[in-house]
C-alpha positions in Angstrom: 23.1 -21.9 -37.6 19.8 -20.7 -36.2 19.4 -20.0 -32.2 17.6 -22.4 -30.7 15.2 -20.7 -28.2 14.7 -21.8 -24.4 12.1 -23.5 -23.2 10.2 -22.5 -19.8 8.1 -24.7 -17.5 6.7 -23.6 -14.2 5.5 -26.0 -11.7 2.8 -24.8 -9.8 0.1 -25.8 -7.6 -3.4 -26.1 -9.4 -5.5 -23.2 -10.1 -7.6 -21.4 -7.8 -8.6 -17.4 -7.5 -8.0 -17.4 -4.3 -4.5 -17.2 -3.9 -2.4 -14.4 -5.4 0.7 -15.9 -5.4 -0.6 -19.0 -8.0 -2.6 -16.6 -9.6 1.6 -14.9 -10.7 2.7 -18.3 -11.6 -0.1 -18.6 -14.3 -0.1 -15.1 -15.2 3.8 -15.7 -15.9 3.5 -18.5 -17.8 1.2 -16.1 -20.0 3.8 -13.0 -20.2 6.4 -15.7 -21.4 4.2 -17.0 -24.1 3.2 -13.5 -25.5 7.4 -12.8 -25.4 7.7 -15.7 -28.2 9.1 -18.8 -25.9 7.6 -21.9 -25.5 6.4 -22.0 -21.5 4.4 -25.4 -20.0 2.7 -25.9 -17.2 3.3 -28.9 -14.5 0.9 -29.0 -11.4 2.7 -30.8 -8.6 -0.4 -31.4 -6.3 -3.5 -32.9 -8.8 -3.1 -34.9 -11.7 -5.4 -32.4 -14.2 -6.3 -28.8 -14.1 -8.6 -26.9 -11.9 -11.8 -27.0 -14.4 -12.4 -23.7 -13.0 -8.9 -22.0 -14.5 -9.1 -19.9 -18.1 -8.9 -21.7 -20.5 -5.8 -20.2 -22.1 -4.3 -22.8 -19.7 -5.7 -25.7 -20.4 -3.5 -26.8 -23.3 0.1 -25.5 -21.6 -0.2 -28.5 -18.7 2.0 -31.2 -19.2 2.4 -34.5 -17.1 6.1 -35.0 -16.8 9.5 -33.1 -16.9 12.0 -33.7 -19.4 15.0 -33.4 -17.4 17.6 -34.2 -20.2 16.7 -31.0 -22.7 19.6 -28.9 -22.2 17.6 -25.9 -23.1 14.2 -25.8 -20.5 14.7 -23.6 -17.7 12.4 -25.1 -14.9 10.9 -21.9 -12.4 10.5 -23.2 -8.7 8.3 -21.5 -6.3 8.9 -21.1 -2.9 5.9 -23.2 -1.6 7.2 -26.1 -3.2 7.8 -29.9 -0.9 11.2 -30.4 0.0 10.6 -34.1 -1.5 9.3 -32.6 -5.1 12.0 -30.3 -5.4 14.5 -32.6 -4.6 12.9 -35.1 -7.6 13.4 -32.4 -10.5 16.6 -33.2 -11.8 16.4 -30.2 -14.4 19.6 -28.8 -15.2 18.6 -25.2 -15.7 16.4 -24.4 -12.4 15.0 -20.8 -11.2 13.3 -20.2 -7.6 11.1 -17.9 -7.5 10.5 -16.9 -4.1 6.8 -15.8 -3.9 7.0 -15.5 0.2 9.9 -16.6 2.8 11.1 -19.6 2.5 9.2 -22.3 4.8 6.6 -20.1 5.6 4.2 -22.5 3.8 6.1 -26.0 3.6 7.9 -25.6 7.1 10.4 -27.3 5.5 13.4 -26.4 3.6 13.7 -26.1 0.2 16.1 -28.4 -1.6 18.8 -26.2 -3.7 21.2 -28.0 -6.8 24.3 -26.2 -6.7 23.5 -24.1 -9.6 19.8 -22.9 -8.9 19.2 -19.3 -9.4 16.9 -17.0 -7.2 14.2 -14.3 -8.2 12.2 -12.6 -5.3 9.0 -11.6 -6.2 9.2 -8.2 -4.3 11.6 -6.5 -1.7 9.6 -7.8 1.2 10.7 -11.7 0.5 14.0 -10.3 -0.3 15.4 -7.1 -1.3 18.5 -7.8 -2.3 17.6 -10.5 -4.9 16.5 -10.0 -9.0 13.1 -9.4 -8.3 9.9 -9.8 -10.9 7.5 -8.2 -9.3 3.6 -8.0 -10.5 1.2 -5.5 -9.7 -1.9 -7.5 -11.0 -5.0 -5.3 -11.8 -7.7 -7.2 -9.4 -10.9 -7.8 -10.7 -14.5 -5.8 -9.9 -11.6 -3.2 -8.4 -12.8 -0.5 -10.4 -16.3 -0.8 -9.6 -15.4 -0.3 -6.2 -13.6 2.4 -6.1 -16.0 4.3 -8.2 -18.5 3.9 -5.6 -16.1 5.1 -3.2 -14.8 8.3 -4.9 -18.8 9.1 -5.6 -19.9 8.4 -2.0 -22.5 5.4 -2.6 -20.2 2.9 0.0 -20.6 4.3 3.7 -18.5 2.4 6.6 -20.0 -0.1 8.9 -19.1 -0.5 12.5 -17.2 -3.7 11.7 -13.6 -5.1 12.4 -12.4 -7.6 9.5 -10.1 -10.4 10.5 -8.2 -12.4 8.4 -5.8 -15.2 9.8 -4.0 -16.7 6.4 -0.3 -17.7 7.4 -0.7 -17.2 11.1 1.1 -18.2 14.3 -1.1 -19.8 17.3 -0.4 -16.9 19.6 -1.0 -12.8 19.4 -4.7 -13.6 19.0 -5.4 -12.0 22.2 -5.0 -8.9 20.7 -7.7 -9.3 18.5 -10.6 -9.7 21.3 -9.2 -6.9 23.8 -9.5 -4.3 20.4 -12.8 -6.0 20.0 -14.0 -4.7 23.6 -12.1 -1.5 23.7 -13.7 -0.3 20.1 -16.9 -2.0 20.7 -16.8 -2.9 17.1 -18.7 -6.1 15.0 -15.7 -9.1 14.5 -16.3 -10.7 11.0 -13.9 -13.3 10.1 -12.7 -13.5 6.5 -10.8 -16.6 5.1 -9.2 -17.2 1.4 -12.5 -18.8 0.3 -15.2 -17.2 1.8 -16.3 -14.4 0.8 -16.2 -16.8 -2.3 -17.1 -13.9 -4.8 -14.1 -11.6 -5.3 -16.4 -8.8 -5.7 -18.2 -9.6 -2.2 -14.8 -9.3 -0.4 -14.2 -5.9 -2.0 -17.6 -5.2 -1.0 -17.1 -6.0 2.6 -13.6 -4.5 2.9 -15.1 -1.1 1.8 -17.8 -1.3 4.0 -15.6 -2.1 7.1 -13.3 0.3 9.2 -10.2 -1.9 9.9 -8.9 -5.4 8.6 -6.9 -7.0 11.5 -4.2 -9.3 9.9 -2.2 -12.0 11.2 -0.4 -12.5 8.1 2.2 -10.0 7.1 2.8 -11.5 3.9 -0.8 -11.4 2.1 -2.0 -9.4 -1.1 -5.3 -8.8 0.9 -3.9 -6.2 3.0 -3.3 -3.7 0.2 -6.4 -4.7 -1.7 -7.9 -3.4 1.6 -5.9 0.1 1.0 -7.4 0.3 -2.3 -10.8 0.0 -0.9 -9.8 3.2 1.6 -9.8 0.8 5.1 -6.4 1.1 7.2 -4.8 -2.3 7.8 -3.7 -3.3 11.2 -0.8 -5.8 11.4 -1.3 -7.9 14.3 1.7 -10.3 14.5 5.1 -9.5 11.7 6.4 -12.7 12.7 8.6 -12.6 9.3 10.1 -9.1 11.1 9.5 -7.6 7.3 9.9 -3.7 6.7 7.1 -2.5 4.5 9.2 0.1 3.1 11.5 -2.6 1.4 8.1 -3.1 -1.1 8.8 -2.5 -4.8 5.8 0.6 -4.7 5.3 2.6 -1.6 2.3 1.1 0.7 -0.4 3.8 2.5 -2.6 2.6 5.4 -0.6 -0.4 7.2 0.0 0.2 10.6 1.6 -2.3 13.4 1.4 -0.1 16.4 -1.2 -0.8 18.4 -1.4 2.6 20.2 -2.3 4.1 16.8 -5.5 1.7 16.5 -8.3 4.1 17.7 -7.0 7.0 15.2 -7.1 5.0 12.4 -10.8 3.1 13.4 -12.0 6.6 14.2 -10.2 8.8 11.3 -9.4 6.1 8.5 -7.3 6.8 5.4 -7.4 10.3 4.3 -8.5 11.9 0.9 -5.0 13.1 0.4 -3.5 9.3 0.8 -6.1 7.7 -1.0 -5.0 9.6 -4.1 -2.0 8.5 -3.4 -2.6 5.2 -3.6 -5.1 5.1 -6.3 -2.6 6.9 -8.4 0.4 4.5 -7.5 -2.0 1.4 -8.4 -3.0 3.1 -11.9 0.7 3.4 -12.6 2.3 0.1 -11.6 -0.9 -2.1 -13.3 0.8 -1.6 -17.2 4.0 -2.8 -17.2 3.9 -6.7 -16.7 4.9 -7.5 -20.1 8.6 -5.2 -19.5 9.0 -6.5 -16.3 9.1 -10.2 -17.7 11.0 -9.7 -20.2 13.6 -8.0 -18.1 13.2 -11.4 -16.0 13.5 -13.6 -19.1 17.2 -12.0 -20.6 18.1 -12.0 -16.5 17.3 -16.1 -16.6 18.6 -16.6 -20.3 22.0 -14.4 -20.2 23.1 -16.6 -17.4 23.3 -20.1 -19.5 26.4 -21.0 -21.7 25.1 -21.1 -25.3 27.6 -23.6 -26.2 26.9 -26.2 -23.5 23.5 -25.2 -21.5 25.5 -24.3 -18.3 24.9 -21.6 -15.8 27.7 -19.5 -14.9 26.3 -18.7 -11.5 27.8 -15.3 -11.0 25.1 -14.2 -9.5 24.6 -16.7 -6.7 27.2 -15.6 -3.5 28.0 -17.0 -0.5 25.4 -14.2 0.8 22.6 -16.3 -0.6 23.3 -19.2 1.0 23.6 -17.1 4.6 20.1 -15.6 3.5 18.6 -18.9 3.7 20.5 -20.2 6.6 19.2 -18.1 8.7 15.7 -18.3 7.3 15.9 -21.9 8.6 16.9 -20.6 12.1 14.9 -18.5 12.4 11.9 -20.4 11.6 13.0 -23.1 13.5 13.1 -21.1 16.7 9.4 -19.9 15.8 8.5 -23.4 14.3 6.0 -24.4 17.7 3.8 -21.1 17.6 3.5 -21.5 13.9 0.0 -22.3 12.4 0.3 -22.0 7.9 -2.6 -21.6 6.6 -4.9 -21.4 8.8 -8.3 -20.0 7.5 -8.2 -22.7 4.8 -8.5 -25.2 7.3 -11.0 -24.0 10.4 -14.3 -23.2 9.1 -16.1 -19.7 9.9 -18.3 -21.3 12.0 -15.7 -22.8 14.3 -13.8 -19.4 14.4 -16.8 -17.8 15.5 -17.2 -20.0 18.1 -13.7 -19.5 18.9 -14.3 -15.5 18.8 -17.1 -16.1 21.3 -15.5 -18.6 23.7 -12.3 -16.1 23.7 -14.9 -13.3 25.1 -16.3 -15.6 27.5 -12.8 -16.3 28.8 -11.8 -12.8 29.0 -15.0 -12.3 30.9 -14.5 -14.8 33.0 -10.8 -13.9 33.9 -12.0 -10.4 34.9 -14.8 -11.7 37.4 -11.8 -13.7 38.9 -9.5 -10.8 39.0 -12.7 -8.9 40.5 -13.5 -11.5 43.2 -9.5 -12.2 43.9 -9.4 -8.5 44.8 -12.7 -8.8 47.4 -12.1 -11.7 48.7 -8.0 -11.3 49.3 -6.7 -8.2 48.9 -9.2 -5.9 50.6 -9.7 -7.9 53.2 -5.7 -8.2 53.3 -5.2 -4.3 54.0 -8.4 -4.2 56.6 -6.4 -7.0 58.5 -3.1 -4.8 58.3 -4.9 -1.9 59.1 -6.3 -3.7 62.4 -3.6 -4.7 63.5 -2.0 -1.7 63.1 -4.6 0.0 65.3 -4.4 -2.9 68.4 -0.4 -2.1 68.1 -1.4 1.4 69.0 -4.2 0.8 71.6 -1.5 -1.5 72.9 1.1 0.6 73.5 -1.5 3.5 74.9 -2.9 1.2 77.9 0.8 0.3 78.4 1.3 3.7 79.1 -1.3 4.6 81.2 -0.4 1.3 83.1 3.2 2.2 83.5 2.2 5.9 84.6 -0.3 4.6 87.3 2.6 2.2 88.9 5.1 5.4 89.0 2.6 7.1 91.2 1.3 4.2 93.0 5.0 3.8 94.1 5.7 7.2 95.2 
């Protein structure tokens, strides 16, 4: 009797270029397809497909799960509602954990007893399965031609990008600001909205300042030779966990004025170019390393998982995740740059100057009209206490020979 094959859907927010992270769940569902399995597409948040998407995905949307076919294996990502992934009543169900768990829902996922897990890279998790995709980024090439030939020269200019941010830590930002005496321009995930103008402006500028750990932007910065400065690892992630070794990203803050001044070096910059050449080919082997991983776990006789991958670890991983958010949940801020317009974080640039001005006149006049005056007053009295006891003296040596 002939094999019947699995069946893949991935749900997935809709389309946009945007985002790296839904940009993998399409590009997945492509890899699958081109492997010789069936792979759909359901899109939890609109009702019909970005017009805007390839069309290669227009015809693998579908409006509804079929939770009774023994053979679909449903793939989950990380950013999905708590509510909507409690609904899917799928039998065969695969997370794939794109960033840390309720970094973007700040809520918890909602896990069947027999869900797998697949990280995305080691940074999410490293001890998880992990398909991880080095996607070739478009109008790259161009840039880094001009680049390697000398046409791009670096502007004065600090890039900040907010993303998945906290609410505090921003006061870094300004006091680098006045100690470089550099331009701030603000970057969000739609604006620049031509990919190639975002290259464009990451080559041209001498730092990106980053509130979010976890975004793609930082090493598309690398490949455009400007160092990345970490502002805030609020996910406490160690860069060396990545699946390919990362040049440029710097969290110390003492280090800031060497790598504004100096940038990356020639020698590094090979590096990376080299490292992005070689990790760009092999999506096709990497899924289908991730396909036998998802298939080899199910029963052929009855559909059933036999879970032998899924220990008690995994459940500890995500436990505390949840405290650990929790304990942060206040000062968290997702997604911010898709909400406040430039203009209004411009402003807000400006107005945090102003303050910062304004708290150093008040530091300035505290110490003139206080503390100065303070030690004069001390001093005084210091010299009456001695004047004091002189004509005390002289007093008490006058009586002696008055007396005598």
């Amino acid at each position: 009797m002939k094999e019947i094959k699995c069946k893949f859907l991935i749900v997935c927010q809709n389309w946009t270029a945007s985002s790296n992270g839904v940009s993998i769940l399409y590009k997945l569902s492509s890899h699958i397809e081109q492997l010789g399995y069936e792979c759909n597409l359901y899109i939890y948040d609109h009702p019909t497909l970005n017009p805007k998407a390839p069309p290669e995905y227009q015809n693998r949307v579908v409006n509804k799960i079929d939770e009774n076919d023994d053979r679909l294996i449903v793939i989950l990502p990380d950013a999905l509602p708590f509510e909507i992934s409690k609904s899917i009543k799928a039998k065969n169900r695969v997370w794939y954990l794109l960033n840390k768990p309720m970094v973007l829902t700040k809520e918890p996922i909602f896990i069947q007893e027999n869900d797998l897990f697949v990280s995305y890279s080691g940074l999410v998790n490293k001890n998880l399965r992990q398909l991880f995709y080095n996607a070739k980024i478009e109008g790259i090439d161009n840039i880094i031609e001009k680049i390697t030939g000398g046409e791009i020269t670096k502007k004065n200019q600090i890039l900040v990008y907010w993303g998945k941010a906290r609410k505090t830590h921003r006061a870094k930002l300004f006091f680098m600001a006045l100690f470089l005496k550099a331009k701030i321009v603000p970057i969000t995930r739609t604006l620049p909205s031509c990919k190639t103008s975002l290259l464009k402006l990451l080559a041209e500028s001498k730092l990106l300042v980053t509130f979010d750990p976890l975004t793609n932007l930082s090493y598309e910065a690398t490949l455009c030779k400007t160092p990345v400065f970490i502002a805030d690892n609020y996910s406490k992630i160690n860069y060396r966990d990545y699946n390919i070794p990362l040049y440029g990203l710097f969290e110390d803050i003492r280090k800031l004025q060497i790598y504004y001044k100096r940038g990356i070096k020639d020698s590094i910059y090979r590096k990376i170019l080299t490292i992005y050449d070689a990790t760009t080919q092999n999506h096709l082997q990497t899924t289908e390393l991730f396909v036998k991983y998802v298939t080899g776990t199910l029963d052929s006789k009855n559909g059933e998982k036999t879970c032998k991958d899924n220990n008690p670890a995994l459940r500890d991983f995500f436990l505390s995740e949840y405290r650990d958010f929790e304990s942060r949940r206040k000062l968290f801020n997702p997604a911010l740059s898709e909400y406040v317009p430039v203009l209004n974080m411009k402003a807000y640039l400006y107005f945090a100057h102003l303050k910062i001005l304004l708290y150093a006149l008040n530091v300035i006049l505290f110490l003139f009209t206080t503390v100065i005056p303070m030690n004069k007053g001390v001093r005084g009295d210091v010299n009456d206490v001695i004047k004091r006891r002189q004509k005390k003296s002289l007093e008490d040596a006058f009586r002696y020979n008055y007396d005598e």
